[in-house]
Backbone as numpy.savetxt, mean C-alpha at the origin, in Angstrom:
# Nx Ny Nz CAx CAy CAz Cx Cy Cz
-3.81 19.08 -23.10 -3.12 18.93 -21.82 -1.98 19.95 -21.73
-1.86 20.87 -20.62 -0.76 21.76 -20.79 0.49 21.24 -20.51
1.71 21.69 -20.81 2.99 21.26 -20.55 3.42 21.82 -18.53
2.11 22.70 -17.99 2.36 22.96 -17.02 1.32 21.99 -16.05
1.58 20.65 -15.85 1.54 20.06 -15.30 1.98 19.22 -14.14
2.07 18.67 -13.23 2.51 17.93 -12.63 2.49 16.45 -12.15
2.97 15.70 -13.03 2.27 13.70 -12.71 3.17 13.63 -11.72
2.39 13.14 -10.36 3.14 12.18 -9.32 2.82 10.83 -9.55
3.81 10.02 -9.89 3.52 8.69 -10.40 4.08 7.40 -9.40
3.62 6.53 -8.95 3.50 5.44 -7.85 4.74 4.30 -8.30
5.71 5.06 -8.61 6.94 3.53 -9.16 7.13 4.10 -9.91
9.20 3.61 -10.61 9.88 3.44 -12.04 9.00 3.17 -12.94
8.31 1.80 -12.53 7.78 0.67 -13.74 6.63 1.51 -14.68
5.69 2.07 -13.14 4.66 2.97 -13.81 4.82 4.30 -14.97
6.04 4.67 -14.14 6.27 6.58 -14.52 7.10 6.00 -16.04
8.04 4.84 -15.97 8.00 4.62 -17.76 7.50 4.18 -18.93
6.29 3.49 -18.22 5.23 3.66 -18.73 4.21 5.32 -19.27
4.20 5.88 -18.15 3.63 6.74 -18.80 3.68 7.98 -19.56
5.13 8.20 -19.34 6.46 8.78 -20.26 6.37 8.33 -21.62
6.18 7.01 -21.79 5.99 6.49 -23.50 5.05 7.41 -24.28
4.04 7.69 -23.17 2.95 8.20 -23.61 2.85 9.62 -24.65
3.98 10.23 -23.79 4.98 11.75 -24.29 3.69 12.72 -23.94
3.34 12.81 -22.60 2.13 13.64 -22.07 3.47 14.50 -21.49
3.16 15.74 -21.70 3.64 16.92 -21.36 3.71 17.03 -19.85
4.67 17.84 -19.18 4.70 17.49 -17.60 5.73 17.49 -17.01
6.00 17.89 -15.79 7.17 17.43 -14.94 6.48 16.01 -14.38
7.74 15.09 -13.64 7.59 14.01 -13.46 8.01 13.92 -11.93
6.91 13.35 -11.12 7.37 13.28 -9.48 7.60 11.86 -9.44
8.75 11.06 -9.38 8.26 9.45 -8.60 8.32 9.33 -7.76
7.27 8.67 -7.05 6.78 8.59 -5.38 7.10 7.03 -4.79
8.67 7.17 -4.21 9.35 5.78 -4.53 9.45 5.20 -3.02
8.10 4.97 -2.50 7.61 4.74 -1.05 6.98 3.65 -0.84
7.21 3.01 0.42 6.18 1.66 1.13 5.79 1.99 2.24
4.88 3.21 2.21 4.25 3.82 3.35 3.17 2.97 4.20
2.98 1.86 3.62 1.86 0.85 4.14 2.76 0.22 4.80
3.83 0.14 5.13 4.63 -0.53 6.10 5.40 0.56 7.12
5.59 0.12 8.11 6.68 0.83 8.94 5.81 2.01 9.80
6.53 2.48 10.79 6.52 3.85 11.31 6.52 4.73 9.94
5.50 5.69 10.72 5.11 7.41 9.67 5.00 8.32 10.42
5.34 9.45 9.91 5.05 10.46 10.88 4.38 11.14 9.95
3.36 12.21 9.95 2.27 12.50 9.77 2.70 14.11 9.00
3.70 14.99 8.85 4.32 15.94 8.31 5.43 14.77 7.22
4.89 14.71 6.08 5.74 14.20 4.82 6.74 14.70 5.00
7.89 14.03 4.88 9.44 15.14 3.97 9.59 16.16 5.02
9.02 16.22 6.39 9.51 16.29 7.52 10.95 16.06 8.23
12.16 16.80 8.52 13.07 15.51 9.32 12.72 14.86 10.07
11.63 14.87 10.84 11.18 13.79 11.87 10.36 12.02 10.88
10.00 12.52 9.62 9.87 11.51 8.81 10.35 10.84 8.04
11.45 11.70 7.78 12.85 10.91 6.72 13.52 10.35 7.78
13.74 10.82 9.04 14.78 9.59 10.27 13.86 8.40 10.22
12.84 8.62 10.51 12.14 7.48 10.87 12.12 6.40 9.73
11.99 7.05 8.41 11.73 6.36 7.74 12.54 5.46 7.22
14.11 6.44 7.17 15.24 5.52 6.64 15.60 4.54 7.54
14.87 4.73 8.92 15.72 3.66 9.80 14.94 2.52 9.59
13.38 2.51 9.11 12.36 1.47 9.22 12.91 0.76 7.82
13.29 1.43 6.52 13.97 0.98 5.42 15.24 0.21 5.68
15.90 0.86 6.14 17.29 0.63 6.45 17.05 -0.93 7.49
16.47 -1.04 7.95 16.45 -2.03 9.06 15.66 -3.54 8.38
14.82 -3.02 7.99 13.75 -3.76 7.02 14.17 -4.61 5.62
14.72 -3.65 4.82 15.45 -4.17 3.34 16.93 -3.02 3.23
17.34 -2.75 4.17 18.82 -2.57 4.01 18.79 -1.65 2.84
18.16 -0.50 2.67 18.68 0.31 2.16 18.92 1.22 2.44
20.24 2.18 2.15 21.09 3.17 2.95 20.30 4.00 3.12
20.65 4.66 4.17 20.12 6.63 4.20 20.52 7.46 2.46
21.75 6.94 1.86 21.83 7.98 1.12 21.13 7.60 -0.20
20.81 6.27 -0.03 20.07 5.21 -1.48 18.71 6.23 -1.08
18.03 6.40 0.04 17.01 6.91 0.78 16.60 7.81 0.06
17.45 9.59 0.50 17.61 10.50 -0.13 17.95 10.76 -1.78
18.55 9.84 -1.66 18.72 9.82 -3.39 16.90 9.70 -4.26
17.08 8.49 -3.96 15.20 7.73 -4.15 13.97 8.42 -3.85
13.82 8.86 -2.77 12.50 9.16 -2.75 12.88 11.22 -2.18
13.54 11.14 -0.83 13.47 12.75 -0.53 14.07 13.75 -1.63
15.10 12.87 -2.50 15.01 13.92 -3.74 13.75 14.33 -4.43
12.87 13.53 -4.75 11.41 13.98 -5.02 10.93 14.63 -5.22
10.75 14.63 -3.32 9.66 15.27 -2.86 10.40 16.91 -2.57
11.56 17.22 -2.62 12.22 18.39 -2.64 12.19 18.81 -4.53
12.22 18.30 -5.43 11.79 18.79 -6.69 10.16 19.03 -6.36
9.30 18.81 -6.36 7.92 18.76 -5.85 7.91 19.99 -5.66
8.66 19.99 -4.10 8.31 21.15 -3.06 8.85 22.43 -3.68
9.71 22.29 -4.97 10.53 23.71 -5.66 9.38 24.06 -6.80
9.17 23.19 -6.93 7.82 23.36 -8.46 6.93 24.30 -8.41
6.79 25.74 -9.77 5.94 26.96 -9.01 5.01 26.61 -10.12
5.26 27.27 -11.65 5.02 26.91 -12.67 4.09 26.34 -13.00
2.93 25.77 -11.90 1.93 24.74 -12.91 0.35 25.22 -12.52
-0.29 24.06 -13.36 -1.47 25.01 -13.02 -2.91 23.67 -12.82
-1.63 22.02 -12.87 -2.73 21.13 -12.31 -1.47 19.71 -11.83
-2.36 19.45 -11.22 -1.24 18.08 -10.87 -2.80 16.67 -10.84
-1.75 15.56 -11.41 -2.40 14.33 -11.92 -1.55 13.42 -11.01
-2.53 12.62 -10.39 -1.43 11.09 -9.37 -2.11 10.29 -10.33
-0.98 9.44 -10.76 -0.98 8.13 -11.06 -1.39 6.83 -10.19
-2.18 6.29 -8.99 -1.57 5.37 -8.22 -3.02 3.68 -8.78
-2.14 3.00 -8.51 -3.03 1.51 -8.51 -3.96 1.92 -7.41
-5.20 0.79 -7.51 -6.05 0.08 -6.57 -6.08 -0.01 -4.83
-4.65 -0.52 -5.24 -4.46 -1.35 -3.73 -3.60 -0.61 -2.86
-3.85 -1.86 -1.25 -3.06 -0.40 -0.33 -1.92 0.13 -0.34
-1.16 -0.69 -0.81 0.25 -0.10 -0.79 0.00 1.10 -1.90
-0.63 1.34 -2.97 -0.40 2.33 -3.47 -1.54 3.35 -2.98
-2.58 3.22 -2.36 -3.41 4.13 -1.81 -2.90 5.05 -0.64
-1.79 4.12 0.11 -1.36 5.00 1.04 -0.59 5.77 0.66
0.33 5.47 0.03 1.13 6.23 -0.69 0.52 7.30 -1.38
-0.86 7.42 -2.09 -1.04 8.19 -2.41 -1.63 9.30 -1.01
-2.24 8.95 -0.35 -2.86 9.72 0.66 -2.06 10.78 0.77
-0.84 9.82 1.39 0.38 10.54 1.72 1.08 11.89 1.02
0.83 11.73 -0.88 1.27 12.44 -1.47 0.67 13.61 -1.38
-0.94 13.41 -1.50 -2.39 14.53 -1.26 -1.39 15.69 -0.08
-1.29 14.88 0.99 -1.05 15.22 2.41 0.12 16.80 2.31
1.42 15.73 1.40 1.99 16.30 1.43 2.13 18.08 0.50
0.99 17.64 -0.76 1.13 18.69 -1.42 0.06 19.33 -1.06
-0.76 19.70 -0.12 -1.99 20.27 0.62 -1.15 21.01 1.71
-0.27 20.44 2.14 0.53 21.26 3.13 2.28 21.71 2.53
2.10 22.14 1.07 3.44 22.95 0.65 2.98 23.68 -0.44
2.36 22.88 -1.03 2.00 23.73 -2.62 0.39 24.30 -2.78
0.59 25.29 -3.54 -0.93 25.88 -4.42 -2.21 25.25 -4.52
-2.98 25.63 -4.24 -4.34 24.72 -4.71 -4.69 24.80 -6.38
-4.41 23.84 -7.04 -4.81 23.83 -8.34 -5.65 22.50 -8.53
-6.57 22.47 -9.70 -7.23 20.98 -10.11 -6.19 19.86 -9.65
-6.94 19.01 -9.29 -6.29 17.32 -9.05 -6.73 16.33 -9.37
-6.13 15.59 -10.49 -6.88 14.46 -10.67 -6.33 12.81 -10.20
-7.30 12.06 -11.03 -6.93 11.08 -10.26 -6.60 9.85 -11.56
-5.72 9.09 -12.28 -5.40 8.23 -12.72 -5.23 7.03 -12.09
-6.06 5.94 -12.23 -6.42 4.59 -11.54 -6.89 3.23 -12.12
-6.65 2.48 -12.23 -6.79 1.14 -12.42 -8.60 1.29 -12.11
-9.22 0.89 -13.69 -10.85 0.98 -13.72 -11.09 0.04 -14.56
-12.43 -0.47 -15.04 -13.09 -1.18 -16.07 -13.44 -0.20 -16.45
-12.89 0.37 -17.81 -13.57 1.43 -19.15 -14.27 0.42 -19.79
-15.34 1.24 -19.96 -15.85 0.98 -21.54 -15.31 0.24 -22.89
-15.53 -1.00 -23.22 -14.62 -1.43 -24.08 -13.44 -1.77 -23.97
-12.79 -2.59 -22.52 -12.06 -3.01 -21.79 -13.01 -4.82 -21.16
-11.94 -5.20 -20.88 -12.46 -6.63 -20.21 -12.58 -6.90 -19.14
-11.37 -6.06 -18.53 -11.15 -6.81 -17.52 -10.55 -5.64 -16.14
-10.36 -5.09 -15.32 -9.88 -4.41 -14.37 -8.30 -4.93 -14.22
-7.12 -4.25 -14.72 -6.32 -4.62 -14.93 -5.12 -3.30 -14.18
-3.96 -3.48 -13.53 -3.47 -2.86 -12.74 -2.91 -1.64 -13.82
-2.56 -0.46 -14.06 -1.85 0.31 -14.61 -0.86 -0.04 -15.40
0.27 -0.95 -14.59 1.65 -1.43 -14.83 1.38 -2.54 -15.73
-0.02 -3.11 -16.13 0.05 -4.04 -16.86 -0.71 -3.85 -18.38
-1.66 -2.65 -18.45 -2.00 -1.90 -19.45 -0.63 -1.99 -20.71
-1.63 -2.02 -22.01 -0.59 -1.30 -23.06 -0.89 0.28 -23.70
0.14 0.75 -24.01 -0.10 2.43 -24.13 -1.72 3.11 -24.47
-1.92 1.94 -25.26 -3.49 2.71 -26.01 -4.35 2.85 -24.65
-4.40 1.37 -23.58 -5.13 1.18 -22.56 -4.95 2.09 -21.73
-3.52 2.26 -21.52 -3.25 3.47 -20.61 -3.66 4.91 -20.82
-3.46 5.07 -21.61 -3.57 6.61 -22.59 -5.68 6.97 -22.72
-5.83 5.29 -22.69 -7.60 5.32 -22.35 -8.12 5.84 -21.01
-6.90 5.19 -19.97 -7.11 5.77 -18.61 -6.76 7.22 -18.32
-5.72 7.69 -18.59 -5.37 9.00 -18.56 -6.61 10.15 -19.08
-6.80 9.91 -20.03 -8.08 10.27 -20.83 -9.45 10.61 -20.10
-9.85 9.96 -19.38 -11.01 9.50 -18.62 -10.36 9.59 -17.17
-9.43 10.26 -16.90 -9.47 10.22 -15.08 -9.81 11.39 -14.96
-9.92 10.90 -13.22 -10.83 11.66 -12.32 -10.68 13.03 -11.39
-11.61 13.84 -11.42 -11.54 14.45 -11.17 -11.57 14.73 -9.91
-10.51 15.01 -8.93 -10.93 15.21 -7.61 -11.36 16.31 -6.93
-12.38 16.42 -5.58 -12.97 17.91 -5.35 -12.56 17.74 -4.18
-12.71 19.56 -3.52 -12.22 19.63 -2.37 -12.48 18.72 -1.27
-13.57 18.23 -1.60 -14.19 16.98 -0.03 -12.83 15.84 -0.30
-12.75 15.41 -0.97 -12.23 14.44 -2.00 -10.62 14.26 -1.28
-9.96 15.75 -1.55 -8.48 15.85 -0.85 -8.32 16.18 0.48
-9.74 16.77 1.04 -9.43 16.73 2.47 -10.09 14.96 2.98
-10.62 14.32 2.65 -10.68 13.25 3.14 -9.51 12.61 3.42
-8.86 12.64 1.96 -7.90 11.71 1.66 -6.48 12.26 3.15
-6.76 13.61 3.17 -5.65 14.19 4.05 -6.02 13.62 5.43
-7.21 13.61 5.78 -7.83 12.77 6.99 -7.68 12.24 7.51
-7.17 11.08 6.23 -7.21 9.53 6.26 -5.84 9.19 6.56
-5.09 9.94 6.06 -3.71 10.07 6.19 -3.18 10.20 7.92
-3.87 11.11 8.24 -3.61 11.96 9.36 -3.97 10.75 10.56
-5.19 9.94 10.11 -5.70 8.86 11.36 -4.88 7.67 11.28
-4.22 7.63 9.83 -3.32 6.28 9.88 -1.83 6.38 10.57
-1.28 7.37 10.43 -0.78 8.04 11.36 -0.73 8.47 13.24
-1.65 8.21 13.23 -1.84 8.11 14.74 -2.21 6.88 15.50
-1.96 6.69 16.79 -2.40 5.34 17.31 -3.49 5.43 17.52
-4.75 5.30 16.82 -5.93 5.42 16.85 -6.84 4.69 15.72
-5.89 3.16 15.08 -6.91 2.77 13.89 -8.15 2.81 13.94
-8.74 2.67 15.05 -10.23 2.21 15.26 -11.23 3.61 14.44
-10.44 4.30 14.69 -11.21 5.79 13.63 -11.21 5.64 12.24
-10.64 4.79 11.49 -10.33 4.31 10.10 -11.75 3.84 10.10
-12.32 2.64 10.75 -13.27 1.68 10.17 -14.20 2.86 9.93
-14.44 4.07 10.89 -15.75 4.67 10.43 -15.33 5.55 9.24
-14.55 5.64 8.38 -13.85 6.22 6.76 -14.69 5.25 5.59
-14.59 4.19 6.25 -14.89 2.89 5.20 -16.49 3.42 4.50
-17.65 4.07 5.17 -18.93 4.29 4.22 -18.96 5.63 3.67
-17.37 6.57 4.03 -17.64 7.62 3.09 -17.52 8.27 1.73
-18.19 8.93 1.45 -18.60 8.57 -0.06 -17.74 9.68 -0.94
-16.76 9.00 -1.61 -15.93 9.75 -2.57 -15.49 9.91 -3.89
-14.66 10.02 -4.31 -14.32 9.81 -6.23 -12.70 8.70 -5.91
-12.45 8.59 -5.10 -11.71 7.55 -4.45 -12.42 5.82 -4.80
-12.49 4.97 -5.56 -13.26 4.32 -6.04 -12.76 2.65 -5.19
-11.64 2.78 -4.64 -10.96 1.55 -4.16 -10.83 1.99 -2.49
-10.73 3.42 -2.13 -10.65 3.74 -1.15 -10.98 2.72 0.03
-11.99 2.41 0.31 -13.14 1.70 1.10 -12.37 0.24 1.42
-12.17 -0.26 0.12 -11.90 -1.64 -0.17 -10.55 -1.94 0.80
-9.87 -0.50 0.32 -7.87 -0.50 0.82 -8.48 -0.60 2.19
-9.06 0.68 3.28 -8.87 0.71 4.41 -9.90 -0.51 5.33
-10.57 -1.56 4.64 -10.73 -2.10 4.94 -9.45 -3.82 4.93
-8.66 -3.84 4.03 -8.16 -4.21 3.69 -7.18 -4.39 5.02
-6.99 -2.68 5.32 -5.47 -2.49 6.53 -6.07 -2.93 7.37
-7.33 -2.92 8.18 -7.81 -2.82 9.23 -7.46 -4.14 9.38
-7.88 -5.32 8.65 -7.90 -6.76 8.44 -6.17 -7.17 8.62
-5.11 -6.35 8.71 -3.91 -6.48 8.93 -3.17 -6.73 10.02
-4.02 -6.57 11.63 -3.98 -6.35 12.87 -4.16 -8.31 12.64
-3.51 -8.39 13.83 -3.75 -9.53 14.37 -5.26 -10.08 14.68
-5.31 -11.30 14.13 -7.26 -11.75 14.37 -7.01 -12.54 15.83
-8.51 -12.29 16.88 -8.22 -11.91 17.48 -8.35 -13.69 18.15
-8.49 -14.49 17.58 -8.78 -15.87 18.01 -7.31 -16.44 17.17
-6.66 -16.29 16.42 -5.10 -16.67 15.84 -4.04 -16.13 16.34
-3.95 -14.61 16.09 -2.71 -13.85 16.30 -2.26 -13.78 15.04
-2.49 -14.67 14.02 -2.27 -13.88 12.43 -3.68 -13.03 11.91
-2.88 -11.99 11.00 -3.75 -11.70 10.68 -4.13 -12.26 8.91
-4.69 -11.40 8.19 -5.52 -12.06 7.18 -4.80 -12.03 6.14
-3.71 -11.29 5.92 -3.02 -11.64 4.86 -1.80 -12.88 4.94
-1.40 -13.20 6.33 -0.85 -14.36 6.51 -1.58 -15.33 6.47
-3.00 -15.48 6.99 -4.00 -16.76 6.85 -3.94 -16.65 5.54
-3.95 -15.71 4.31 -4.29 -16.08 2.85 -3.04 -17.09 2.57
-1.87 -16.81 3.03 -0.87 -17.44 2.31 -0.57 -18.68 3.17
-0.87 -19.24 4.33 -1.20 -20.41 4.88 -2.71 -20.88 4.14
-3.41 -20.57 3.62 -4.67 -20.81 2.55 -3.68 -21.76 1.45
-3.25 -20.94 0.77 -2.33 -21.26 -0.04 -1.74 -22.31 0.05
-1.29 -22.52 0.75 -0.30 -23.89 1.35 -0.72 -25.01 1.16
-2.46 -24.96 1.95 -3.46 -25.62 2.20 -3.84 -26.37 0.92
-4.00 -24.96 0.28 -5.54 -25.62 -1.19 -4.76 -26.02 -2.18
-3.50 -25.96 -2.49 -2.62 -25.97 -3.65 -1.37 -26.41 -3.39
-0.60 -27.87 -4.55 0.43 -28.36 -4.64 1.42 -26.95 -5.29
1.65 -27.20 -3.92 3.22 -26.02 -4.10 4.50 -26.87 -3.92
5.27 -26.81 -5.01 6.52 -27.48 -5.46 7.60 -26.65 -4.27
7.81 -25.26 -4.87 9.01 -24.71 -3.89 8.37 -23.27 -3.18
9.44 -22.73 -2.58 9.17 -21.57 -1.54 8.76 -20.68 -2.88
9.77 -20.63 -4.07 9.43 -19.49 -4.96 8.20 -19.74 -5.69
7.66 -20.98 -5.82 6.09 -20.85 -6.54 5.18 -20.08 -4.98
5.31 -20.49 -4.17 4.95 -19.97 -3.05 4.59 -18.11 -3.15
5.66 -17.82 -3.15 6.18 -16.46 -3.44 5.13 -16.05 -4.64
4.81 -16.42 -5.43 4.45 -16.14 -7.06 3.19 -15.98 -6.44
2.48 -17.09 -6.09 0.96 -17.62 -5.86 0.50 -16.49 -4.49
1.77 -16.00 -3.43 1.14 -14.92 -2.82 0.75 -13.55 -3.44
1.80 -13.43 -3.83 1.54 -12.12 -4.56 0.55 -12.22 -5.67
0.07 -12.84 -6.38 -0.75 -13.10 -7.49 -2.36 -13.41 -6.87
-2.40 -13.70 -5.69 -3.54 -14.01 -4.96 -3.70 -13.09 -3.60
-3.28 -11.66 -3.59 -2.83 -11.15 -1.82 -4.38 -10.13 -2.40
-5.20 -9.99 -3.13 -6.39 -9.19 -3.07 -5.55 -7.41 -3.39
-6.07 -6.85 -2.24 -6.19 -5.39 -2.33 -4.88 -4.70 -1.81
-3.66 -5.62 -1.54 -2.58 -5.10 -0.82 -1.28 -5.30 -1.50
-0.94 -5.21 -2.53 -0.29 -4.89 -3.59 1.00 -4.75 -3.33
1.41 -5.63 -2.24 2.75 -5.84 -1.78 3.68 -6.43 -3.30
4.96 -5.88 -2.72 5.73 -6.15 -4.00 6.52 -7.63 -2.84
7.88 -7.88 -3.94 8.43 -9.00 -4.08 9.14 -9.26 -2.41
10.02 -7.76 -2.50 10.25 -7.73 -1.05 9.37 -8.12 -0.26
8.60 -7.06 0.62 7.50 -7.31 0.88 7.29 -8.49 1.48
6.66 -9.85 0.25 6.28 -10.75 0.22 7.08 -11.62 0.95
8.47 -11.28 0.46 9.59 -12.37 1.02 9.62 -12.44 2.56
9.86 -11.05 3.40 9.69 -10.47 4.21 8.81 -11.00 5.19
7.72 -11.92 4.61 6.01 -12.02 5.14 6.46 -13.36 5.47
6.86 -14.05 4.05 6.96 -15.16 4.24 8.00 -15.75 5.44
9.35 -15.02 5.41 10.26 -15.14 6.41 9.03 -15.57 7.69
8.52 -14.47 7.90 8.33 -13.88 9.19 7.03 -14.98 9.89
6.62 -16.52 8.61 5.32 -17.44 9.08 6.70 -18.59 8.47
7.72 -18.36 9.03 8.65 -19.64 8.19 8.10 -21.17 9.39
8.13 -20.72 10.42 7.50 -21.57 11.11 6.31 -22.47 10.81
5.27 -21.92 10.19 4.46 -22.28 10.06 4.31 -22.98 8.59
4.77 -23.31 8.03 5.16 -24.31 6.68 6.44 -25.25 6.49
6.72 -25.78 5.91 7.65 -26.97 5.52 7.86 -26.99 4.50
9.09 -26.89 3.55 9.57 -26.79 2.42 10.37 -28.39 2.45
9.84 -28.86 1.75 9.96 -30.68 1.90 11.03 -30.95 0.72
11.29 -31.73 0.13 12.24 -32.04 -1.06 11.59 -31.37 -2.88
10.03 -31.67 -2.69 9.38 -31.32 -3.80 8.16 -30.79 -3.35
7.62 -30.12 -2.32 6.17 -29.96 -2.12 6.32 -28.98 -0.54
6.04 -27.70 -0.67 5.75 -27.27 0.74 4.40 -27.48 1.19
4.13 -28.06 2.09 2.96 -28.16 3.27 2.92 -27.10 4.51
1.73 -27.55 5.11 1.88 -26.76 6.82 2.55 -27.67 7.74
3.12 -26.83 8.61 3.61 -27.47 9.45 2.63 -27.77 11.05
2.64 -28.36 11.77 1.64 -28.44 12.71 0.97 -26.92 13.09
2.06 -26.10 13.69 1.97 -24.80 14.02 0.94 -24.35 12.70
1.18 -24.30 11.47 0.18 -24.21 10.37 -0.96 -24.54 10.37
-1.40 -26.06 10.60 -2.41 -26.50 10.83 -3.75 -25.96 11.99
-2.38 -25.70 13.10 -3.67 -24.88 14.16 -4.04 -23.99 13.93
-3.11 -23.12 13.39 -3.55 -21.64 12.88 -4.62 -21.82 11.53
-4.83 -22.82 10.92 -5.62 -22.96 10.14 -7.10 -23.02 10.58
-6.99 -24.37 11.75 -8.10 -24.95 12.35 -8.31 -24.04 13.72
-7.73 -22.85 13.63 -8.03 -21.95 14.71 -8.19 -22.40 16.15
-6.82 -23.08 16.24 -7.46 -24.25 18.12 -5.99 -23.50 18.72
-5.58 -22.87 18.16 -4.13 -22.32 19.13 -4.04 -20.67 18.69
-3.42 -19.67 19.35 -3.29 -18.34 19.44 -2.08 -18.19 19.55
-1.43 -17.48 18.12 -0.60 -17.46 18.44 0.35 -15.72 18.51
-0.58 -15.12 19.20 -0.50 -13.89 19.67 1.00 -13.54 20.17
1.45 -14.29 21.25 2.19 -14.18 22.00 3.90 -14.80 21.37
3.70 -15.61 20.33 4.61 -15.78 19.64 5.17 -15.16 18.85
4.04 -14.30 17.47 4.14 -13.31 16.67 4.62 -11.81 17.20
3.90 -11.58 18.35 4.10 -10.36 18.86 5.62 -9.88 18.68
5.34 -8.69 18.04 6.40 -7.74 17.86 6.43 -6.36 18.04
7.21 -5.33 16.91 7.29 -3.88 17.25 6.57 -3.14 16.08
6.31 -4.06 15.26 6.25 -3.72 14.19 5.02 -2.99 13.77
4.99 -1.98 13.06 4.08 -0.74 13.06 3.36 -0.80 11.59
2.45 -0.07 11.64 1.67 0.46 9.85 1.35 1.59 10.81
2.05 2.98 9.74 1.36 4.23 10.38 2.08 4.44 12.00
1.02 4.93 12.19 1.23 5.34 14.02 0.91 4.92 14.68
0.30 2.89 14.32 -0.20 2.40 15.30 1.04 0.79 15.46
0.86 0.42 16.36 1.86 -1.10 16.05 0.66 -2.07 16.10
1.00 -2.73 15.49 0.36 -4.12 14.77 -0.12 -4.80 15.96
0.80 -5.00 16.87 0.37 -6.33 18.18 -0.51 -5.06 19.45
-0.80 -3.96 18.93 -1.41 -2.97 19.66 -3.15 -3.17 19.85
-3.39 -3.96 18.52 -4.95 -3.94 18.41 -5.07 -5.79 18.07
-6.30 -5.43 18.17 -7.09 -7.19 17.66 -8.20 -6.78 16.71
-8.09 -8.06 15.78 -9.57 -7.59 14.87 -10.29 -8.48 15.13
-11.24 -8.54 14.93 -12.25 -9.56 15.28 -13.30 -9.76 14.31
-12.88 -10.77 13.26 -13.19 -11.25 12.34 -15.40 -11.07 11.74
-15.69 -12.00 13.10 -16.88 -12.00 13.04 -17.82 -10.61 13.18
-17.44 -9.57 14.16 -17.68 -8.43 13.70 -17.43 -7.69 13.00
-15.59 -7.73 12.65 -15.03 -6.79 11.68 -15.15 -5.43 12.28
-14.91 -5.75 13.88 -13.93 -4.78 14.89 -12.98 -4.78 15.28
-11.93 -3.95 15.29 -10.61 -3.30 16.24 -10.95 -3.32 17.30
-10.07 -3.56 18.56 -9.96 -4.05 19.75 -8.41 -3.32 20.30
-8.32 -2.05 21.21 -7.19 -1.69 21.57 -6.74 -2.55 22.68
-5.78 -3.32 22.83 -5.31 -4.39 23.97 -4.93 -2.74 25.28
């Protein structure tokens, strides 16, 4: 492995992890929740750092200069980097880290060199058990993945730039036709099916990752809000929301559950949205965006597993 490398790595948790490893390299951390919020479609753009710090800033209160510090320092080491002669992304499975990675493709396709790109990802190797996230690997496991990642080809990074480019625009309905194309992207498919399912369903007004955690409510003695919390995130599938995030979600269906003395339940509002006899479109409705489209902009429609522009 040459020392003229470049790892863009998806989180702290990950990149010291793979630092243990003592793989030769400069180190990018890509310290983003691009699966949430307004994007603008030129990375590390000023039209994408305003936007972005205000969707941060507004969202989980973190400053413009926490902002710049965190992530646009980065991507300005990145953008200075001459020296190398391959770059390796680190990212998980799921969407929050798929977009993020898109994003990264995006950004280094439109600043830097064309050199090899590979791909480091959460797989079942050979002599492994189980499909297990990156961040939860131990060095040998990891160092197994590093070993064995993938190689990406030109189809490969212009897709991914594509994909970027359509999530970005108010136009999800162009995503679903991404979902059968065929790449070295191995979760790809799974993620943008995943987002699509994020739009409001079109007989509730929640969409599917809030029905999972009203599921939850449902099928399982939940003591407090924080086992709550645990059991979403530990059960949310392909969308790899962190703690924030989660909290965030939960706030935002507080209506729809009851935190009792020892046991949260649904609350009526819960129940319909369960038994699908009320819509609650018009209640949920907000501003709130993924990409370049807003959320209360489209409907999905479960039984086909179509987008619907209102």
């Amino acid at each position: 492995m040459s020392s003229r490398s470049i790892h863009i790595i998806n989180g702290d948790g990950l990149a010291a992890k793979m630092m243990e490893l003592d793989i030769p390299g400069e180190v990018i951390v890509w310290r983003e929740l691009l699966c949430e919020g307004p994007t603008v479609q030129e990375v590390g753009s000023e039209a994408f750092t305003e936007v972005r710090k205000k969707f941060i800033g507004d969202a989980y209160g973190i400053s413009p200069e926490n902002y710049e510090e965190k992530f646009v320092s980065q991507l300005e080491k990145l953008r200075n980097l001459e020296d190398y002669e391959e770059v390796i992304l680190w990212f998980e499975f799921d969407l929050f880290c798929h977009i993020n990675m898109i994003a990264a493709i995006s950004f280094f396709l439109n600043y830097k060199k064309e050199v090899p790109m590979y791909l480091v990802c959460s797989k079942k190797l050979k002599g492994e058990k189980g499909n297990k996230p990156l961040t939860q690997l131990n060095a040998k496991q990891l160092y197994n993945h590093f070993q064995n990642k993938i190689s990406l080809t030109s189809d490969d990074l212009q897709l991914a730039n594509f994909i970027w480019e359509l999530y970005c625009s108010n136009n999800p309905l162009q995503l679903k036709a991404q979902i059968k194309k065929h790449s070295n992207f191995e979760y790809l498919s799974s993620c943008i099916r995943a987002h699509i399912e994020r739009f409001p369903n079109s007989e509730t007004g929640i969409n599917s990752l809030e029905r999972n955690i009203l599921k939850i409510v449902q099928r399982n003695i939940i003591s407090s809000e924080n086992q709550l919390l645990g059991y979403a995130l530990e059960y949310q599938g392909y969308y790899g929301y962190s703690d924030n995030q989660m909290k965030r979600l939960l706030k935002k269906l507080r209506d729809f559950y009851l935190v009792e003395e020892d046991r949260v339940i649904l609350s009526e509002k819960g129940e319909a949205a369960m038994e699908e006899t009320t819509n609650f479109y018009r209640e949920l409705n907000n501003d709130e965006c993924f990409g370049g489209a807003k959320m209360y902009d489209f409907l999905y429609e479960s039984e086909s597993h179509r987008l619907l522009k209102l």
